[in-house]
C-alpha positions as CSV (number, residue, x, y, z in Angstrom):
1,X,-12.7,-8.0,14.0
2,X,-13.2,-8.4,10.1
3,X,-16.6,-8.9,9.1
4,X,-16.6,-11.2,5.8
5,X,-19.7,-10.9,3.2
6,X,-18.9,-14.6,1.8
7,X,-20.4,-16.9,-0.2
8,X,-17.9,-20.3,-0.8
9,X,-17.0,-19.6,-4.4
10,X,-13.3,-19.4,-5.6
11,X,-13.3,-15.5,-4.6
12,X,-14.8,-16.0,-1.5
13,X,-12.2,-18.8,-0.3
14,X,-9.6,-16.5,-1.1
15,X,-10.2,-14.7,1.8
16,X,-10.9,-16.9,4.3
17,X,-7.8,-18.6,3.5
18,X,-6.5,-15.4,4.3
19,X,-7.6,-15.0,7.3
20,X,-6.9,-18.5,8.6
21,X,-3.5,-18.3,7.6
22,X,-3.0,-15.0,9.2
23,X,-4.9,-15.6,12.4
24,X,-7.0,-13.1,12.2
25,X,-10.4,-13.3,14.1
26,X,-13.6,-12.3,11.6
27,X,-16.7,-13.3,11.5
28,X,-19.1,-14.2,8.4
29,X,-22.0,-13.0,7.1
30,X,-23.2,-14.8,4.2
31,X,-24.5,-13.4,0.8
32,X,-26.8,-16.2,-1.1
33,X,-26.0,-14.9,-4.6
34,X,-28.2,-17.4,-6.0
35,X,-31.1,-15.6,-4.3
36,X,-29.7,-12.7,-5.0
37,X,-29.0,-11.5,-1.7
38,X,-25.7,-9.0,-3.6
39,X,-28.3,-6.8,-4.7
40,X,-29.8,-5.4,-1.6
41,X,-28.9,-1.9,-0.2
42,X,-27.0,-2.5,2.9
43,X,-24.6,-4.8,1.2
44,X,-24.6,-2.1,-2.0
45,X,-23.1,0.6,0.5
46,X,-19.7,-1.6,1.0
47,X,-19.7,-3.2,-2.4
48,X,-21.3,-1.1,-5.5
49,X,-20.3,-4.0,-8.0
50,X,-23.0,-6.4,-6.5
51,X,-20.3,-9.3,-5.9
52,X,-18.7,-10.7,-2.8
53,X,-16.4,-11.1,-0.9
54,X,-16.4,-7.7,0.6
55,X,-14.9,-6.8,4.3
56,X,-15.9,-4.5,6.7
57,X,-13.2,-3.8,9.1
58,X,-13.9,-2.6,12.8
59,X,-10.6,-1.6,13.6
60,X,-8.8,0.6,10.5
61,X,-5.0,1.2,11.3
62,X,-6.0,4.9,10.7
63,X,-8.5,4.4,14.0
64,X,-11.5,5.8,12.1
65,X,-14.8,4.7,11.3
66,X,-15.1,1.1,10.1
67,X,-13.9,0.7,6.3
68,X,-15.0,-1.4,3.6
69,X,-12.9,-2.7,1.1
70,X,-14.5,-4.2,-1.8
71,X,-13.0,-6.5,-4.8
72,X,-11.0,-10.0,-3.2
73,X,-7.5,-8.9,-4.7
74,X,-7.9,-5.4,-3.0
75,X,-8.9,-7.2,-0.2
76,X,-5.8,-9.4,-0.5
77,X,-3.7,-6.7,-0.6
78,X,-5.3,-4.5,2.6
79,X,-5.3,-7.4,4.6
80,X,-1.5,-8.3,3.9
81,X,-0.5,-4.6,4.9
82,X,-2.9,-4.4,7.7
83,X,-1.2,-7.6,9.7
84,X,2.0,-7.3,7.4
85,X,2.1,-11.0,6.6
86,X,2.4,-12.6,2.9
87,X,3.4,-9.1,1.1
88,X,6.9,-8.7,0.9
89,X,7.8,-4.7,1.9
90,X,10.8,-4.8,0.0
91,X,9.9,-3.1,-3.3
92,X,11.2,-5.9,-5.7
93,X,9.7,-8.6,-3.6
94,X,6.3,-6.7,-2.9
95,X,6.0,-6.1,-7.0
96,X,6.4,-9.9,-8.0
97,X,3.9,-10.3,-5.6
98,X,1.5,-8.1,-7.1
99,X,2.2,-9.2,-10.5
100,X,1.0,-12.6,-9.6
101,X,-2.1,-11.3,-7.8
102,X,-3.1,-9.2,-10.2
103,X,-2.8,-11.8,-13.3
104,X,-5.2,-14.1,-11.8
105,X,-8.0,-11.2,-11.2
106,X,-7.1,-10.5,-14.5
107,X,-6.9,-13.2,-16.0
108,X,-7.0,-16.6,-14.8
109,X,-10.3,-15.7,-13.0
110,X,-11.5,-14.3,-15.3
111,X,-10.7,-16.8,-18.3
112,X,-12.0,-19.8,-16.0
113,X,-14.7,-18.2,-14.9
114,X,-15.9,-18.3,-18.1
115,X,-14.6,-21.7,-18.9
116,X,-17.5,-23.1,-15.8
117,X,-20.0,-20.6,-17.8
118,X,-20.0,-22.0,-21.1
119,X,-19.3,-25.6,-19.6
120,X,-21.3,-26.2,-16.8
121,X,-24.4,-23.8,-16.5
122,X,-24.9,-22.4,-20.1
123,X,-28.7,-23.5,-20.9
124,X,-27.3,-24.2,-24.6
125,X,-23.6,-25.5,-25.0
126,X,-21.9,-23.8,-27.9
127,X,-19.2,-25.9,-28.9
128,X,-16.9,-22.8,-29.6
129,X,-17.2,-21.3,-26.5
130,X,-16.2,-23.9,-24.2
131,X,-13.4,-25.0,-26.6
132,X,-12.3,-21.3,-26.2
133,X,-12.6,-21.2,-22.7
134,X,-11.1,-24.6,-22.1
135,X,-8.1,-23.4,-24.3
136,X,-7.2,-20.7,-23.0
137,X,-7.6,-21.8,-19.2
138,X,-5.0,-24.2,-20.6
139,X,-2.8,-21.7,-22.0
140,X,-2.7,-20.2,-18.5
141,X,-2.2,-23.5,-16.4
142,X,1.0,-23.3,-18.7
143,X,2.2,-20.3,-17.7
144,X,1.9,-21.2,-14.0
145,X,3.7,-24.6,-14.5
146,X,6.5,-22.4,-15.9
147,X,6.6,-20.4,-12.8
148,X,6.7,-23.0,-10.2
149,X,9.4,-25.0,-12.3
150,X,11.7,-21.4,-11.2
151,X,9.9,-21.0,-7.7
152,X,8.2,-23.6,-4.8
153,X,5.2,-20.6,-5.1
154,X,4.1,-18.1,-7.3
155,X,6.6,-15.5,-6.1
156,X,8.7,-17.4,-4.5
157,X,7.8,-17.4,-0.3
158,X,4.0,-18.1,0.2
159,X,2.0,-15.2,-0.4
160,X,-1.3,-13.5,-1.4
161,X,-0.5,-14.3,-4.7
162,X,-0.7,-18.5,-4.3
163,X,-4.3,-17.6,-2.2
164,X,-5.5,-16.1,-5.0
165,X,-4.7,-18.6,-7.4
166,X,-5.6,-21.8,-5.2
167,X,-9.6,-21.2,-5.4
168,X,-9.6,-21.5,-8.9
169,X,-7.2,-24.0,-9.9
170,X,-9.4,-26.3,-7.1
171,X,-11.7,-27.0,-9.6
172,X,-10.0,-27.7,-12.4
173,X,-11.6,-31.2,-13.6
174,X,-14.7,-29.0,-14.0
175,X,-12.3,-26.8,-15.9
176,X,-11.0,-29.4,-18.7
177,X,-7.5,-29.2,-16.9
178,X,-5.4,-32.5,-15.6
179,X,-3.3,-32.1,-13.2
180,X,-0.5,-34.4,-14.6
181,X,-0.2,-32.3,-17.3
182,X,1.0,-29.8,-15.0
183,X,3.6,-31.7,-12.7
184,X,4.9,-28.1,-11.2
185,X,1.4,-27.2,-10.5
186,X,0.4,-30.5,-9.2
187,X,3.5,-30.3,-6.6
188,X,2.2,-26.4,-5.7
189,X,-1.3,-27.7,-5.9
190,X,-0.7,-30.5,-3.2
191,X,1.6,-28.6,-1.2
192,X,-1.3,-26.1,-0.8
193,X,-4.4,-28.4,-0.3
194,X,-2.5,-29.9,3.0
195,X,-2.1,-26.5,4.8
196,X,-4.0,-26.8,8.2
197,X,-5.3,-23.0,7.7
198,X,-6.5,-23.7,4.0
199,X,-8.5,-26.7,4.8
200,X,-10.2,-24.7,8.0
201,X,-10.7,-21.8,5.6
202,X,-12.8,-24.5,3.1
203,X,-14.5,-25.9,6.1
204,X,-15.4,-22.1,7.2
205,X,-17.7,-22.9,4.0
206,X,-19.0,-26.0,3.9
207,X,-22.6,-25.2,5.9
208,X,-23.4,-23.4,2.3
209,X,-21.8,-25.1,0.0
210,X,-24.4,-27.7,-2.0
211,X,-23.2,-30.2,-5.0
212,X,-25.1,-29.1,-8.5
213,X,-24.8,-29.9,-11.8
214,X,-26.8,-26.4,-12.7
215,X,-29.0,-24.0,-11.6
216,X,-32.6,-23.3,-10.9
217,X,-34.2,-21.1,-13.4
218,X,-34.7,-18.2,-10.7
219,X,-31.2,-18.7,-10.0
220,X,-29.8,-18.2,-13.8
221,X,-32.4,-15.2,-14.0
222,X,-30.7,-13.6,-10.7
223,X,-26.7,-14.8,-11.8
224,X,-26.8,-14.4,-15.7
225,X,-29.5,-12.0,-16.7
226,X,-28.0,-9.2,-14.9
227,X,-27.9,-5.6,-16.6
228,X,-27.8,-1.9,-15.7
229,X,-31.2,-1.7,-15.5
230,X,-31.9,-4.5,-13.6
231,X,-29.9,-4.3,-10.9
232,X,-30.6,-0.8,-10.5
233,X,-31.8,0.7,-7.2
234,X,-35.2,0.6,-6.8
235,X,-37.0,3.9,-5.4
């Protein structure tokens, strides 16, 4: 059994698609980042970064103690080589995989992430910023479209790589994007949203998920005006 510490943001879908699509059983245990459960102790020990997801797994292929894993691409990754399903173990087909992975936690996510910042929950909109933001979240719908012209998914067969993706491409009227600029990401896109185990995975969420247009001024205290000091252990 995989325990998931989840909260339905692009990160956290990531793994329950996952999970659906592998058929793995887990159960989830939520984090409400906007009341800033991330920050207490017991959820700390498994993820010292103070952001979900995060998995605790029962049953380690090693037959140890429970493990953690912490960070939704390295979660990705365990998860694939744990049930051996959407990593390649061929060494060419395994590295395009992870090239793909690791250029959306590196980038796209990143650069998008950003891009709903400045947009949507900024308290004063700096023109520059979101024109950056929505630029260069552009820029990188390009070089997907480029991609899927050459391959039906990122690295060819479904993998890791198009669940890491999906989440934050989902979003992308919030993001400045159209879709029909993109045709070979609108086909992937599509192809994606009507997989039975993606669409359970969103469901999975739905009990937390809330329509806003912002935040509450608690909840921008606890999101954005995090530092060192702040989120420091107290004691």
């Amino acid at each position: 059994m995989i325990t998931l510490y989840y909260w339905p943001t692009p990160n956290g879908h990531k793994i329950t698609i996952f999970l659906e699509e592998a058929g793995v059983p887990y159960r989830i245990f939520p984090v409400n980042i906007g009341e800033g459960e991330q920050f207490r102790p017991e959820f700390l020990a498994i993820s010292p970064n103070n952001r979900m997801p995060a998995i605790v797994d029962d049953a380690p292929e090693d037959g140890g103690a429970p493990l953690s894993v912490f960070e939704s691409g390295a979660i990705l990754v365990y998860l694939a080589e744990k049930t051996r399903k959407f990593l390649p173990e061929d060494t060419r087909g395994r590295i395009r995989v992870l090239e793909w992975l690791f250029w959306q936690v590196g980038g796209l996510g990143p650069m998008a992430g950003q891009n709903h910042h400045f947009g949507r929950y900024a308290p004063q909109k700096i023109p520059y910023a979101i024109d950056r933001y929505v630029k260069e979240t552009n820029r990188l719908y390009g070089v997907l479209d480029r991609q899927l012209a050459r391959e039906p998914f990122l690295a060819g067969e479904y993998s890791i790589a198009d669940m890491a993706a999906y989440p934050w491409i989902a979003p992308h009227e919030e993001q400045g994007q159209n879709l029909k600029d993109f045709p070979n990401v609108e086909r992937w896109f599509e192809a994606i949203a009507a997989r039975p185990a993606v669409r359970r995975a969103y469901a999975a969420g739905a009990h937390w998920q809330r329509e806003r247009s912002g935040f509450t001024d608690e909840e921008r205290r606890i999101l954005f005006g995090q530092t060192a000091a702040s989120v420091a252990p107290k004691g």
